[in-house]
C-alpha positions as CSV (number, residue, x, y, z in Angstrom):
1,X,181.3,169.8,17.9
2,X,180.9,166.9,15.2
3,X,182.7,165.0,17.8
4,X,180.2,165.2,20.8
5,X,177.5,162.8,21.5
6,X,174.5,165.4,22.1
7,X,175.5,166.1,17.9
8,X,175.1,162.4,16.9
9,X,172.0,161.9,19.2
10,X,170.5,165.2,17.6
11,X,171.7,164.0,13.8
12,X,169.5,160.7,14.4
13,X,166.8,161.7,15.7
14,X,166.6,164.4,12.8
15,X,167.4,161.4,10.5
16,X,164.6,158.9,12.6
17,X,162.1,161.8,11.8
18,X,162.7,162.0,8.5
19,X,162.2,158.5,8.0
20,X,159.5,158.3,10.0
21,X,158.3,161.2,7.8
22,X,158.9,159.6,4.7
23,X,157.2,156.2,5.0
24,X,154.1,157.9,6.9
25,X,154.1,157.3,10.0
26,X,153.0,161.1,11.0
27,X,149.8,160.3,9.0
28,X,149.2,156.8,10.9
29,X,149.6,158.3,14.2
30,X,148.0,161.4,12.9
31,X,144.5,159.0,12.1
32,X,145.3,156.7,15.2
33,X,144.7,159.8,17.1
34,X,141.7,160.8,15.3
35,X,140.1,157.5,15.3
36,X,140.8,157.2,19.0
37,X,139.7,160.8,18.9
38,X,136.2,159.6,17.1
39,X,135.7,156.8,19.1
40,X,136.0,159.1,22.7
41,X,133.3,161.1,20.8
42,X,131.2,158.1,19.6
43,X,131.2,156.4,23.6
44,X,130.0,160.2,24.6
45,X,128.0,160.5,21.9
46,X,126.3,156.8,23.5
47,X,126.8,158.0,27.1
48,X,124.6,161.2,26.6
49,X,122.2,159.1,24.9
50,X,122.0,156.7,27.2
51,X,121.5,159.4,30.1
52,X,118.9,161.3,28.5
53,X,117.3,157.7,27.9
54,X,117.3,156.9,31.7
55,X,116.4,160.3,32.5
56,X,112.8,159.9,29.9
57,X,112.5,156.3,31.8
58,X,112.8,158.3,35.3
59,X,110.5,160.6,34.5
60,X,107.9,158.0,32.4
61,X,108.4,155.8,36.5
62,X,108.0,159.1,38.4
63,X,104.8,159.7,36.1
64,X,103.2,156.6,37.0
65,X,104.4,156.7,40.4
66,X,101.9,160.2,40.7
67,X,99.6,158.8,38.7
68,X,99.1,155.7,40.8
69,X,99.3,157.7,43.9
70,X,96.0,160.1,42.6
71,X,94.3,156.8,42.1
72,X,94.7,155.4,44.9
73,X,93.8,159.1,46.4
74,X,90.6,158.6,44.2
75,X,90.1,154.8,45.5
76,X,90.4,156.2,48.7
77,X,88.6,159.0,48.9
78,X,85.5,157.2,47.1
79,X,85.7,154.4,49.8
80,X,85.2,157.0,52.1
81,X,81.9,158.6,50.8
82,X,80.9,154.6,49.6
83,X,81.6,154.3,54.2
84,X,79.7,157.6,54.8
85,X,76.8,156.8,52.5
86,X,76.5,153.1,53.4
87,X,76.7,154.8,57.5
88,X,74.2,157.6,56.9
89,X,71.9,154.9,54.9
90,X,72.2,152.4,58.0
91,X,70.8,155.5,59.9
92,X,68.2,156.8,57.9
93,X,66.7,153.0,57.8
94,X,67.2,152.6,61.6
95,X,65.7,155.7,62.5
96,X,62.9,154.6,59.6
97,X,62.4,151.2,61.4
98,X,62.3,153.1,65.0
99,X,59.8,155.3,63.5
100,X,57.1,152.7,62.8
101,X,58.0,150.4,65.5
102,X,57.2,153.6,67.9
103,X,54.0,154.6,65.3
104,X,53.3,150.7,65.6
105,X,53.8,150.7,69.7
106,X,51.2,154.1,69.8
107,X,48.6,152.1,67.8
108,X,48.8,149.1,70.1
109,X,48.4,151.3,72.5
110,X,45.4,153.3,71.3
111,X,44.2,150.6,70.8
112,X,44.1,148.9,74.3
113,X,43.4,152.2,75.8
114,X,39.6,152.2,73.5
115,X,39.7,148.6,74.8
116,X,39.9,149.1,78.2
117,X,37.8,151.8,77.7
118,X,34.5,150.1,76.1
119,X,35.2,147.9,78.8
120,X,35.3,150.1,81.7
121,X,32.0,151.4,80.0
122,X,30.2,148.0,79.5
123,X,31.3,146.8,83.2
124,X,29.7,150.0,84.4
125,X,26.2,149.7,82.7
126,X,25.8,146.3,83.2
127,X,26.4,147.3,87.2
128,X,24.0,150.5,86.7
129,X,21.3,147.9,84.9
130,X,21.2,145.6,87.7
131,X,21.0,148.4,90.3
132,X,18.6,149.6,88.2
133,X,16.7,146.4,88.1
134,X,17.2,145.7,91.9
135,X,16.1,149.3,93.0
136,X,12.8,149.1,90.3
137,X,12.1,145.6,91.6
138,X,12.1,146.6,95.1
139,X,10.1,149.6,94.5
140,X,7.3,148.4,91.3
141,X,5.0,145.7,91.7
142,X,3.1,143.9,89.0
143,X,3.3,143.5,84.7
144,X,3.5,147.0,83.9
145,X,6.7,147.7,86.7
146,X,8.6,144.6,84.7
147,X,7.9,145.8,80.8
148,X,9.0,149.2,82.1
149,X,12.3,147.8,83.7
150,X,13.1,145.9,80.4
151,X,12.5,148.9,78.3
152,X,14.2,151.2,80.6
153,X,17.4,148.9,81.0
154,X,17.8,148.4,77.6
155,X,17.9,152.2,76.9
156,X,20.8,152.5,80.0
157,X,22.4,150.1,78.5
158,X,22.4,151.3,74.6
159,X,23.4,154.7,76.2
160,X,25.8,153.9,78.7
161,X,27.5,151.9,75.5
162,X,27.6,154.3,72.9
């Protein structure tokens, strides 16, 4: 047995361990471990940080990406009455301006219709005065027959005129 390699292999490695023991090297790779250890923890540590960081940016960028959107909504939708009040305006002035042009067009015509009218009225007792005239001159002899035509005609014609 003190003769057989597996022995002298186990006898060093018993002896390695308790030299290795000895100067410390259990503790050294006992705090390499734990500083790698505290660094692994540290880089997560920075990691989750770092994600809840982008996740707060995310959320701030989807925030002002709905917040733009009701705006421009808003822009939108106030365009829209600003075009259906500018539209219904343009209408209510047209319909104004057609209004008195058609009030404007009535009085024109009033108008020429009184016109013609007083016309038709003075072409027709100036015609009854000189048949009158004619017929009385015909018929009346003498000073009297022409003071009563120019009395008479001038009564036609005040009357025929009014």
């Amino acid at each position: 047995m003190l003769l057989t390699a597996e022995f002298w292999v186990a006898v060093a490695f018993v002896i390695f361990m308790a030299i290795v023991w000895k100067v410390g090297g259990f503790g050294m790779m006992t705090k390499g471990l734990d500083g790698r250890a505290k660094r692994v923890r540290a880089e997560l540590d920075e990691a989750r940080r770092l994600r809840e960081e982008a996740a707060a940016v995310l959320a701030d960028y989807k925030r002002r990406r709905t917040e733009a959107e009701r705006e421009a909504e808003a822009i939108v939708a106030s365009a829209r009455q600003e075009a259906e009040r500018a539209a219904e305006e343009g209408h209510a002035r047209m319909n104004e301006f057609l209004a008195r042009r058609t009030k404007a067009a009535e009085t024109k015509i009033a108008q020429a219709e009184a016109q013609a009218t007083a016309q038709v009225r003075a072409a027709a007792a100036d015609a009854a005065v000189k048949v009158s005239e004619t017929i009385l001159r015909e018929r009346m002899q003498g000073e009297a027959a022409q003071d009563l035509v120019r009395l008479s005609l001038g009564e036609v014609r005040n009357r025929l005129r009014a």
